[in-house]
C-alpha positions as CSV (number, residue, x, y, z in Angstrom):
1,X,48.8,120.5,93.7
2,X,49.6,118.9,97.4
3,X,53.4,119.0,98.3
4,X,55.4,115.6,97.5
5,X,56.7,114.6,101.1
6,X,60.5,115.9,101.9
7,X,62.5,112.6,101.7
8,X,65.1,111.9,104.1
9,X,68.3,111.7,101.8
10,X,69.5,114.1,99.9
11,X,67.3,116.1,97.3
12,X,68.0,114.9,93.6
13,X,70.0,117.9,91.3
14,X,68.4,119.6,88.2
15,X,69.0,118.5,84.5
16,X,72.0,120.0,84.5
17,X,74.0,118.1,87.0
18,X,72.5,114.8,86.1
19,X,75.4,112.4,86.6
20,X,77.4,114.4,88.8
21,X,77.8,114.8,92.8
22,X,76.2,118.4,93.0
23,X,73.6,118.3,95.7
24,X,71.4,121.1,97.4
25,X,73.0,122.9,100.1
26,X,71.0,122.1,103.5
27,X,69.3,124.7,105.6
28,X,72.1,124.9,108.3
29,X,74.6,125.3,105.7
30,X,73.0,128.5,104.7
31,X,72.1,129.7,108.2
32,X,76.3,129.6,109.3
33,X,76.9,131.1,105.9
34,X,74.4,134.3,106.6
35,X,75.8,134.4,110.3
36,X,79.3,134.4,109.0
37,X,78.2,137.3,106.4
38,X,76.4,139.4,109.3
39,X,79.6,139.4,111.0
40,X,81.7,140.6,107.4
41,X,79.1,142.8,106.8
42,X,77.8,144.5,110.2
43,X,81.6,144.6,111.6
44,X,82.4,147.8,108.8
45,X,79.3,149.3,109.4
46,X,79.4,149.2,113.1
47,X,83.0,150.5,112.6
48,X,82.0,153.3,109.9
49,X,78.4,154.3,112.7
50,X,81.1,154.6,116.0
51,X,83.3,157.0,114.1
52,X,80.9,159.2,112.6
53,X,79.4,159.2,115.7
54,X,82.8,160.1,117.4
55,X,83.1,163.1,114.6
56,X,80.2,164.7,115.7
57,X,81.7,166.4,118.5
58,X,79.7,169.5,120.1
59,X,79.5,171.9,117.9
60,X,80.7,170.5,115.0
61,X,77.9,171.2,113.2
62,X,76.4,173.6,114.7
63,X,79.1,176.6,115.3
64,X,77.0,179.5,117.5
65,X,75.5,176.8,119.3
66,X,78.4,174.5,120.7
67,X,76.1,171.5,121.0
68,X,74.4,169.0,118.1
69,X,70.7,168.3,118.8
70,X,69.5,165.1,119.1
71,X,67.7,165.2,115.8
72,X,70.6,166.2,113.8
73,X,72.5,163.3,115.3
74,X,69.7,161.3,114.5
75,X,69.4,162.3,111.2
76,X,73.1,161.4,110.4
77,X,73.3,157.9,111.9
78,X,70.3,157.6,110.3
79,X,72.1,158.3,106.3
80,X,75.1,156.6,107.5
81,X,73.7,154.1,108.1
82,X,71.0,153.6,104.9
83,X,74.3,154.2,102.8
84,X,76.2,151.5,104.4
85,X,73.5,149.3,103.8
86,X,72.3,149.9,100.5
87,X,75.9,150.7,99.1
88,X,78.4,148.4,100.9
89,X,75.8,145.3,102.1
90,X,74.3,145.5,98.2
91,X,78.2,145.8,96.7
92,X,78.9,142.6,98.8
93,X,76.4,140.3,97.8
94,X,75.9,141.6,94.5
95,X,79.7,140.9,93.6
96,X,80.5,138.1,95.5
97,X,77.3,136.0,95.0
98,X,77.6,137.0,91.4
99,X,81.0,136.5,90.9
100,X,83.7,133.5,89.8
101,X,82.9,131.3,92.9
102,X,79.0,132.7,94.0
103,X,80.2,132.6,97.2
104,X,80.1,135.1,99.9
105,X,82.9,134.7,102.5
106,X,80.3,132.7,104.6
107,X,78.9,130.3,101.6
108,X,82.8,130.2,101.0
109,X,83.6,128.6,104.5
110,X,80.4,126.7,104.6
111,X,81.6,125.1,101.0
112,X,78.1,126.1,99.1
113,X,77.9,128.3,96.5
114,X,74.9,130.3,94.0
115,X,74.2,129.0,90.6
116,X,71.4,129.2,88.3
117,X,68.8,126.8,88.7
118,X,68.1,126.0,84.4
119,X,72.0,125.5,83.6
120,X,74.2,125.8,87.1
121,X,76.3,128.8,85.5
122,X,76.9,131.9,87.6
123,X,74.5,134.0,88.4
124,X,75.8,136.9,87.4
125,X,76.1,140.5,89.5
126,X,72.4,141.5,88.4
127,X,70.9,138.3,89.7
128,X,73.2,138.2,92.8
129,X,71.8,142.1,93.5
130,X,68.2,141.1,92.8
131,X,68.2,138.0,95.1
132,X,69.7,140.5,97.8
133,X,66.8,143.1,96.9
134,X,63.9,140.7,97.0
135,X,65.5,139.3,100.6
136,X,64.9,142.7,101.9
137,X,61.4,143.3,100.7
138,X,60.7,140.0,102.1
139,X,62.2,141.1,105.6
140,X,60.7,144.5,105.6
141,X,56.9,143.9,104.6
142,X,55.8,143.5,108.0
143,X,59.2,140.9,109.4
144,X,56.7,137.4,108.8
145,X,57.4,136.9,104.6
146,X,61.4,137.1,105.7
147,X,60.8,134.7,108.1
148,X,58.8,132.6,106.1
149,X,61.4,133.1,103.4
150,X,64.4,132.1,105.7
151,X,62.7,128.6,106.4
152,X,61.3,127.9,103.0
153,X,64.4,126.1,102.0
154,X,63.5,123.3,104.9
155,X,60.2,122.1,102.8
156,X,61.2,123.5,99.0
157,X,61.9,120.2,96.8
158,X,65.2,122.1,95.5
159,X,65.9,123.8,98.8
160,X,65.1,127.5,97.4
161,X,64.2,130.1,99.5
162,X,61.2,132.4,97.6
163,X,64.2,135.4,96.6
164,X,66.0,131.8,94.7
165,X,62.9,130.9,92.8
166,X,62.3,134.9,92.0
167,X,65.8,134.8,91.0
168,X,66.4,131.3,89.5
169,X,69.1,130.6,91.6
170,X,69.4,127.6,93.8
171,X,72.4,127.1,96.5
172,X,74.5,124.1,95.7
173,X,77.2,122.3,97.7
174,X,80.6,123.5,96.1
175,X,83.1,120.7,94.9
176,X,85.9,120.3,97.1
């Protein structure tokens, strides 16, 4: 089935917001909102990294050597990291994409917000968790289906990215 070309005015909302003034949040509007997020997110982490890092003085872990090898510095970057990520990135979106306003801070500013797609409720927690799960599958089999997944919102009919449609989500402009 060939795609319907992408009109230039705004595209028109589901069933459920017949006969109101909900409308699809644009591409750029979710581009500043991630940008804004990487700096909430990667600010803690970066912050959380530099003083672990600091901790590991020489031979703080290693007492009849008075020195930490490179691997074992390494190695705990390395799980401080994957736990900032999994725990606190996950926590994040999960919650705040799931929550009252399915904003993050940055779809907050930006004035969008996640809802489902069928009945433009909120999402829920689970949802909110999946959506951030199946963005970084997307990014991690081999970079191209994240990047293909970050612009697919420019040609989708409801503006979804591929983790919205696995999700049933769409982003929507929030009322002022």
């Amino acid at each position: 089935m060939p795609y319907a070309p992408i009109p230039a005015k705004p595209k028109p909302a589901p069933a459920w917001a017949a006969g109101t003034p909900v409308v699809f949040a644009a591409w750029w509007q979710r581009l500043c909102a991630a940008l804004i997020d990487a700096f909430v997110t990667w600010g803690p982490t970066i912050l959380v990294l530099t003083i672990i890092d600091a901790a590991m003085v020489p031979g703080s872990l290693d007492p009849f050597a008075n020195e930490i090898d490179s691997t074992t510095r390494a190695v705990a970057m390395i799980v401080a990291f994957t736990l900032c990520y999994f725990v606190f990135f996950s926590a994040y979106f999960a919650l705040t994409n799931g929550g009252e306003s399915g904003a993050t801070l940055g779809k907050r500013l930006m004035r969008i917000r996640v809802v489902d797609q069928y009945d433009g409720n909120r999402i829920g927690p689970g949802r909110a968790f999946l959506r951030w799960v199946l963005m970084g599958v997307f990014w991690m089999a081999a970079y191209l289906p994240g990047l293909i997944n970050l612009l697919w919102p420019l040609w989708d009919p409801q503006r979804q990215a591929w983790h919205d449609k696995l999700a049933n989500s769409v982003v929507v402009t929030a009322p002022r």
